[in-house]
C-alpha positions in Angstrom: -58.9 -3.1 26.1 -62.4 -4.5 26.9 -64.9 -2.0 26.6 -66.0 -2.1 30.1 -63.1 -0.3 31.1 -64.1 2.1 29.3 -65.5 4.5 31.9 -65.5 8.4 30.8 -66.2 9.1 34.9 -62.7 7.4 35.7 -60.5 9.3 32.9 -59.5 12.5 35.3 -58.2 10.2 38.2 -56.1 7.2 35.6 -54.6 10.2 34.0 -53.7 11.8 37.2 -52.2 8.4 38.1 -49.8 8.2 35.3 -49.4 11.5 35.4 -47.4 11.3 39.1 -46.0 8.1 38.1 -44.4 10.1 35.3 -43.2 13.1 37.9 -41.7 10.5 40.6 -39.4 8.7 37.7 -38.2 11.9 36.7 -37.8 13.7 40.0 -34.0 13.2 40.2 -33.5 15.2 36.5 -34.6 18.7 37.3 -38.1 17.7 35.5 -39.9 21.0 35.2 -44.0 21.8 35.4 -45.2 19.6 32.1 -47.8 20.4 30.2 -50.8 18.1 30.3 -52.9 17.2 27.0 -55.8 15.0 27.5 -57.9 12.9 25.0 -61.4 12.2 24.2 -62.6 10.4 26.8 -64.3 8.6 24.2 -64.3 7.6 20.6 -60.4 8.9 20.4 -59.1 5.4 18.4 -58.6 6.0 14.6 -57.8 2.4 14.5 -59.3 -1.0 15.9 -58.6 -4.8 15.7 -60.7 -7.9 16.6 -60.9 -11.4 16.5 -63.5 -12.7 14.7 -65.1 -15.6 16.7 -67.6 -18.2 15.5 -70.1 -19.9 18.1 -73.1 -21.4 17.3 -73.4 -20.9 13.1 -72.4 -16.8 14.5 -69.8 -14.5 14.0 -68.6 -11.5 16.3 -65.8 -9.3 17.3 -63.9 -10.6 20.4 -60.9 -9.7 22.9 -59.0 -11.7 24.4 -58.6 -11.5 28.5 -55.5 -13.2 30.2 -57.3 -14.3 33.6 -54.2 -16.6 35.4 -52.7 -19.0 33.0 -55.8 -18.4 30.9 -57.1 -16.4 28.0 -60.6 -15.3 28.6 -63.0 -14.8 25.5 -64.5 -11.3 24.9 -67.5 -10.6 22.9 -67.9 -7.3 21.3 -71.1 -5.5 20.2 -69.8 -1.8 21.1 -66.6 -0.3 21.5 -66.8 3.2 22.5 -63.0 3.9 22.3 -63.2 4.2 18.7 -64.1 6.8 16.6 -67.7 7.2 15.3 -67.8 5.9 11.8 -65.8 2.5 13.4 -68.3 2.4 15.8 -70.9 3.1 13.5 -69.7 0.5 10.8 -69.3 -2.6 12.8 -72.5 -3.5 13.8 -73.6 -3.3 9.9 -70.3 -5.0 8.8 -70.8 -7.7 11.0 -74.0 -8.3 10.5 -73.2 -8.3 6.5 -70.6 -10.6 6.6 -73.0 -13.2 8.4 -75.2 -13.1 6.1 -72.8 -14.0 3.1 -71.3 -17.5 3.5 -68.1 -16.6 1.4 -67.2 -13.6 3.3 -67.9 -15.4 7.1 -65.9 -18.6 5.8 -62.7 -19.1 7.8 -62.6 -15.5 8.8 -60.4 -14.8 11.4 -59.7 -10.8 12.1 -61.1 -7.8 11.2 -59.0 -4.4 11.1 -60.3 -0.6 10.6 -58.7 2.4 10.1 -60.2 5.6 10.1 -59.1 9.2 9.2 -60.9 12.6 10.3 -61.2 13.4 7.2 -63.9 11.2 5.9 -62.2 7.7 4.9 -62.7 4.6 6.1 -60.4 1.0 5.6 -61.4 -2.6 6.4 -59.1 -5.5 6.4 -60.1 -8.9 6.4 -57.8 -11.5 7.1 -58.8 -15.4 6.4 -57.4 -18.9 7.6 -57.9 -20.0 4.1 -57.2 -18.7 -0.1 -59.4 -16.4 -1.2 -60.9 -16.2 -4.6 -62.9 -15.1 -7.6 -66.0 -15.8 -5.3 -64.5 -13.7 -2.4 -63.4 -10.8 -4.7 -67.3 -10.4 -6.3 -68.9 -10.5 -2.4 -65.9 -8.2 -1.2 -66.4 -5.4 -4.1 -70.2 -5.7 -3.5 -69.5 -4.7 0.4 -66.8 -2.5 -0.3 -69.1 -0.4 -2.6 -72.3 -0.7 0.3 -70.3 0.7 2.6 -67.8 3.3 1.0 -64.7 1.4 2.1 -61.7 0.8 1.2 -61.4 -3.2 1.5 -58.1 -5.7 1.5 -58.3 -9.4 1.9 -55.8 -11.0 3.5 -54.7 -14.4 3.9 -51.5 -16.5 3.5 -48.9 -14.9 1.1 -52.3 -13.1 -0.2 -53.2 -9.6 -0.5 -56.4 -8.6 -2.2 -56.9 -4.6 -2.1 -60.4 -3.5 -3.5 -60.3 0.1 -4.4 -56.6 1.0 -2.7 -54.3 -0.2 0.2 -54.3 3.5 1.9 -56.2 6.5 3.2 -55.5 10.3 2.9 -55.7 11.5 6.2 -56.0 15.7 6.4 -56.7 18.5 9.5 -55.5 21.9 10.2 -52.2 22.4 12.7 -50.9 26.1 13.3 -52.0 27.2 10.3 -51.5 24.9 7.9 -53.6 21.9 6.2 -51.3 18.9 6.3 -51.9 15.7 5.0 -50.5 12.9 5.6 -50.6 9.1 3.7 -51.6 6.0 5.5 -50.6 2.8 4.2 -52.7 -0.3 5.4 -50.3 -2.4 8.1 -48.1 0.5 9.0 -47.5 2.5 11.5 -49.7 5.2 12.4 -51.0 7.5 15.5 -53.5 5.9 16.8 -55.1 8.9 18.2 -55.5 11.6 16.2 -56.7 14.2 18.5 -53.8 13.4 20.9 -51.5 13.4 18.1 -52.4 17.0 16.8 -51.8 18.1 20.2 -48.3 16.3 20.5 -47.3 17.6 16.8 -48.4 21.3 18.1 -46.0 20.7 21.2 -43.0 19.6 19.2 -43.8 23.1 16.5 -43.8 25.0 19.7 -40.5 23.5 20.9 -38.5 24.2 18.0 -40.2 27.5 16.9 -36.8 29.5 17.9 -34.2 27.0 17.1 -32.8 27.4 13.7 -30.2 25.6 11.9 -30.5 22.3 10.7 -32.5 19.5 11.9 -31.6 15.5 12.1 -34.8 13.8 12.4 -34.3 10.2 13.4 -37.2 7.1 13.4 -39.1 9.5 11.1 -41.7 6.7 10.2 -44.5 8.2 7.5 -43.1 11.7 8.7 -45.9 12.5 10.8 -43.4 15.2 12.9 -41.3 15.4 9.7 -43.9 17.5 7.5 -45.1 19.5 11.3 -41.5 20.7 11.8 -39.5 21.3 9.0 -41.0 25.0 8.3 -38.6 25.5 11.2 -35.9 24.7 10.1 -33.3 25.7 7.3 -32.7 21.8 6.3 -34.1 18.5 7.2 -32.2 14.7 6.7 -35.2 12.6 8.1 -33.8 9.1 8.3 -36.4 5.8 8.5 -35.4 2.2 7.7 -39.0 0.8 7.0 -39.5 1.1 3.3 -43.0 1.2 3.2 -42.9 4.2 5.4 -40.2 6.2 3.8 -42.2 5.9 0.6 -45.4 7.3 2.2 -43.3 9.9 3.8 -41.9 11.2 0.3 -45.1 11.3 -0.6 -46.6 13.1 2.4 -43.6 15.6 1.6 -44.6 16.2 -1.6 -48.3 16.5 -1.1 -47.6 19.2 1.9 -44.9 21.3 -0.8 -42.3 20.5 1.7 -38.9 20.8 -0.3 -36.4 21.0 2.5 -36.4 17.4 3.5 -33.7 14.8 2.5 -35.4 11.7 3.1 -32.6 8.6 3.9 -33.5 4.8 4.7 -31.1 3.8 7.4 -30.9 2.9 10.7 -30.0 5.6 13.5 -27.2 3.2 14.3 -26.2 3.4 10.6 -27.4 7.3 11.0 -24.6 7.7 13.8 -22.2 5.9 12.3 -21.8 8.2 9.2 -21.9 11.2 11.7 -19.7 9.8 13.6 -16.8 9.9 10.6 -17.1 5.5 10.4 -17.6 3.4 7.2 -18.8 4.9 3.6 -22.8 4.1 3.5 -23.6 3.4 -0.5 -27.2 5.1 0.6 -25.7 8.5 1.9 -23.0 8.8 -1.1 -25.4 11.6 -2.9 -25.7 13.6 0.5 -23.4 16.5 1.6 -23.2 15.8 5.6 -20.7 18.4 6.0 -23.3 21.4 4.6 -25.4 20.3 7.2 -25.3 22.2 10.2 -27.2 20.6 13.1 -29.1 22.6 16.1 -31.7 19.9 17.2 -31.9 16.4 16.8 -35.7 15.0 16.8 -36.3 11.2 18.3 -39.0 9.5 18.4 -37.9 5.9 18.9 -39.7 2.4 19.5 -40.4 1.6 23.2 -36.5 -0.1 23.3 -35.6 3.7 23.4 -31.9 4.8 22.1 -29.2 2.5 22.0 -25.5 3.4 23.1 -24.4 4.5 19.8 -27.3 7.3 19.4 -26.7 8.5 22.6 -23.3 8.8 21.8 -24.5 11.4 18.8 -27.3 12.9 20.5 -24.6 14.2 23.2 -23.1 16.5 20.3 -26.5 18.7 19.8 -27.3 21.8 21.2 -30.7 20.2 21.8 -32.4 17.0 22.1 -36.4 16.8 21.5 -37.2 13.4 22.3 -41.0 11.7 21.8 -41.3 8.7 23.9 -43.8 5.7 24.6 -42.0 4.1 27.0 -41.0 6.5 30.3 -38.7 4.1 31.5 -36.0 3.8 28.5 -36.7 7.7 28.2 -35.6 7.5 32.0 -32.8 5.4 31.1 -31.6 7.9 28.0 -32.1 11.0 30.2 -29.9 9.6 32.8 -27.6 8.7 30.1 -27.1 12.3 28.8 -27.5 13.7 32.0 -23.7 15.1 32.4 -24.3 17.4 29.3 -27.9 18.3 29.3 -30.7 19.0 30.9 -34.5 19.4 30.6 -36.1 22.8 29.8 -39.5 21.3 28.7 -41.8 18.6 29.3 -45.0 17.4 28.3 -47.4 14.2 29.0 -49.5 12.9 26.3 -52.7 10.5 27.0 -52.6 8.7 23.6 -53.8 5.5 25.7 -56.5 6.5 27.9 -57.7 3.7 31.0 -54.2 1.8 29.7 -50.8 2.3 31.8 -49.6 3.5 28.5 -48.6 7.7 28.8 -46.5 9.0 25.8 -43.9 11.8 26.8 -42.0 14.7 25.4 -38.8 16.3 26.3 -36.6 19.2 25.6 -33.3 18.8 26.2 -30.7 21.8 26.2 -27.2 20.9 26.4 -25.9 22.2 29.5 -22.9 25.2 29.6 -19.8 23.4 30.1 -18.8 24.6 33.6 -22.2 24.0 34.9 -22.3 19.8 34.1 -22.8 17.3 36.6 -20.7 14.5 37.2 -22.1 11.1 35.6 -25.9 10.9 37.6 
């Protein structure tokens, strides 16, 4: 996103945009009033990306534009969607690595990741080997600034110092923390995120029971929600991030989590009474006893087989990116439940990009629909 769009006078009206956009897909599904939570409208991004483009013996963060069948070159001195020490660090990194010919060489993206609670991360990412020359340069910035500093290149991974950040803040309460691993997935905005972990608490603050979390990621809901719950199987298939959420468990004192790698098609397979899962043989499905099942899925939304399982809960909390396969699963489930809560959150401000949550209660059996 160019920083010229960009405009703080403009966020009340794009939100209120998306915001009936959002109303009008849902009308047909009993959507009730949702709650609205806003972002910053500025400095809100707790992670940032740019090409690095070389012109004239110079280096500087660029965009890319898609103007027709072309790609329009973006040169960055200030980007005001990101949070202040990114802001405040890439004028002085850039201007660093110009003046050091072993750093600039062949560079061709810079990442940063911040947290709210003080840390910073910088990846560099070359077109070419790096060595002993680049790791002397790199340690000598990394200790000017008070980064955190990978190199990157070709089957090369260079971490100065270490390859994640401790991000902490205070929800409901409590201090979590939470593990960020450079190159996975994390919220991008924190403030926005803290909201839509509050919303989810809120949600499932009278359920009870058991809960199946599925798509858990670093378990950024995981750690939020299981106080609320008598047990937790939290199910993730990227590695990376079902390490960093065993350790986010552990560092909260969370000991009511069972933490599986598999897939929620795997996941509803094994509900579901199918094949034997070598991963699952050390887990007692039938103790569990299931009130709510959590989703939070990639934009492709659920596929047949979860829907299939998510038709057996009570209720259905579901965290979406993508309003039109939420639409699509809603529909789906439609004949057994309904909505009973709805929220909009503005993780992408000046984007078309609006993140949702739903409660979904499963309806009393001589009050379902046919099929929608």
């Amino acid at each position: 996103m160019p920083p010229d769009r960009i405009d703080p006078a403009q966020y009340e009206s794009q939100l209120a945009g998306k915001l009936a956009a959002f109303k009008r897909d849902f009308a047909d599904f009993g959507l009730p009033e949702s709650e609205v939570f806003r972002s910053a409208p500025l400095h809100y991004r707790m992670r940032a990306e740019f090409r690095i483009w070389h012109h004239g013996g110079r280096i500087d963060y660029a965009m890319f534009e898609t103007a027709g069948d072309e790609k329009k070159v973006v040169l960055i001195d200030d980007f005001p969607a990101a949070v202040q020490p990114i802001c405040e660090l890439m004028p002085r990194l850039r201007d660093a690595l110009q003046d050091c010919e072993v750093l600039k060489r062949k560079l061709f993206q810079v990442e940063f990741l911040a947290t709210h609670s003080g840390e910073l991360m910088v990846c560099l990412i070359y077109h070419r080997p790096l060595g002993e020359d680049w790791t002397t340069a790199a340690q000598a910035l990394a200790d000017r600034f008070g980064v955190q500093l990978i190199g990157r290149s070709r089957k090369q991974k260079i971490v100065l110092g270490r390859d994640w950040l401790l991000e902490s803040f205070e929800l409901d309460g409590r201090m979590l923390r939470y593990q960020q691993i450079e190159g996975s997935f994390t919220q991008p905005n924190a403030g926005v995120n803290r909201q839509m972990l509050g919303w989810a608490r809120s949600q499932a603050a009278d359920a009870g029971g058991d809960l199946l979390e599925l798509y858990c990621g670093n378990g950024n809901f995981t750690v939020a929600l299981a106080p609320a719950f008598d047990k937790v199987l939290a199910t993730e298939v990227s590695k990376s991030s079902v390490r960093a959420a065993n350790y986010n468990l552990e560092a909260n004192g969370i000991g009511n989590v069972t933490m599986v790698r598999m897939s929620s098609d795997e996941i509803s397979d094994a509900l579901a009474g199918g094949r034997e899962y070598r991963r699952m043989k050390e887990i007692d499905l039938g103790g569990y006893r299931f009130s709510t099942l959590f989703v939070d899925p990639p934009r492709s939304g659920l596929d047949a087989a979860t829907v299939e399982l998510a038709r057996g809960f009570e209720r259905i909390l579901y965290v979406s990116c993508n309003p039109a396969t939420l639409r699509d699963n809603v529909a789906a489930l439609h004949d057994t439940h309904e909505i009973a809560a709805a929220a909009v959150f503005d993780q992408f401000p000046y984007t078309p990009h609006l993140e949702s949550g739903l409660l979904l209660k499963r309806r009393p059996a001589a009050e379902r629909p046919r099929s929608h």
